[in-house]
C-alpha positions in Angstrom: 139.9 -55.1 -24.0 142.0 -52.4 -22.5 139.8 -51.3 -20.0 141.7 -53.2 -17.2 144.9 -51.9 -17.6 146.5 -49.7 -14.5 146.8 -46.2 -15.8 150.0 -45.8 -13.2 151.8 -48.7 -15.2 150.8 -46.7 -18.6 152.3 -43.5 -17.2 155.2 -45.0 -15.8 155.7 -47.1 -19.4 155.4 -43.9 -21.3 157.6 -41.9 -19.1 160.1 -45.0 -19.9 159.7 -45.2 -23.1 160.5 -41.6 -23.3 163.8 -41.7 -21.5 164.8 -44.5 -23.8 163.6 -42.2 -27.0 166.3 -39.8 -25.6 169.8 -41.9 -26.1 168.2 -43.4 -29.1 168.0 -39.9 -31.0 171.4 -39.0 -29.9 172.8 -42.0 -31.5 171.0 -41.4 -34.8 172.2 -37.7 -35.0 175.7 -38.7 -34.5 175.3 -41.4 -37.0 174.2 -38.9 -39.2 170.9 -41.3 -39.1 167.0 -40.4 -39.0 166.0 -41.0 -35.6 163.5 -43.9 -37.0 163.7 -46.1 -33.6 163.3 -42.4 -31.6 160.4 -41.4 -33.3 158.8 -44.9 -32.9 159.5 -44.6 -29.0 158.2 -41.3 -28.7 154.9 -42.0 -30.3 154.3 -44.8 -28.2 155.4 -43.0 -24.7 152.7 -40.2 -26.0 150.1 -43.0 -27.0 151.1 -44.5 -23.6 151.0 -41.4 -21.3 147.5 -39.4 -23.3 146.1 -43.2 -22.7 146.8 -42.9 -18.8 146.1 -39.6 -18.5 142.3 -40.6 -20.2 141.8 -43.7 -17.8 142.3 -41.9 -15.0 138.9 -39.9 -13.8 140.9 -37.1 -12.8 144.1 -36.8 -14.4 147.4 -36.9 -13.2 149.2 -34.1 -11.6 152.9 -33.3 -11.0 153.0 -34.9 -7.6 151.6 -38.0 -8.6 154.5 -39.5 -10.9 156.6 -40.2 -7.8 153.6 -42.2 -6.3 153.0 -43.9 -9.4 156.8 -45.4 -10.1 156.2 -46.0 -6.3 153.0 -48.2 -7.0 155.0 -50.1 -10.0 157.5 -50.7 -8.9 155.6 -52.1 -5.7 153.5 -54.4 -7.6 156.4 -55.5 -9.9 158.8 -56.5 -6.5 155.7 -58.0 -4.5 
């Protein structure tokens, strides 16, 4: 069911996801909140990211992220 999905758009989801986790946990600690949404966001960047990282036969290294927003971001605009 999952099998076809590009592990570039998982990465690049997950990294995302993350950034958005970020503001969200900020907001909650000066609402004197728990970070609920954060948490939730965070999760799924991991789930996201450890998914891409397996689907991909050799992994991803530091060097690829660029070329993977590049490749997204491609397919999104084309």
């Amino acid at each position: 069911m999952f099998a076809d999905l590009d592990p570039d758009m998982l990465l690049v989801s997950g990294i995302v996801l993350l950034a958005l986790a970020l503001p969200a946990a900020i907001k909650a600690y000066a609402d004197s909140d728990a970070p609920r949404l954060s948490a939730v966001l965070v999760l799924a960047a991991g789930v996201a990211i450890l998914y891409a990282i397996s689907l991909q036969p050799d992994g991803f290294q530091l060097a690829d992220v660029p070329h993977a927003f590049v490749n997204v971001i491609g397919g999104i605009l084309h």
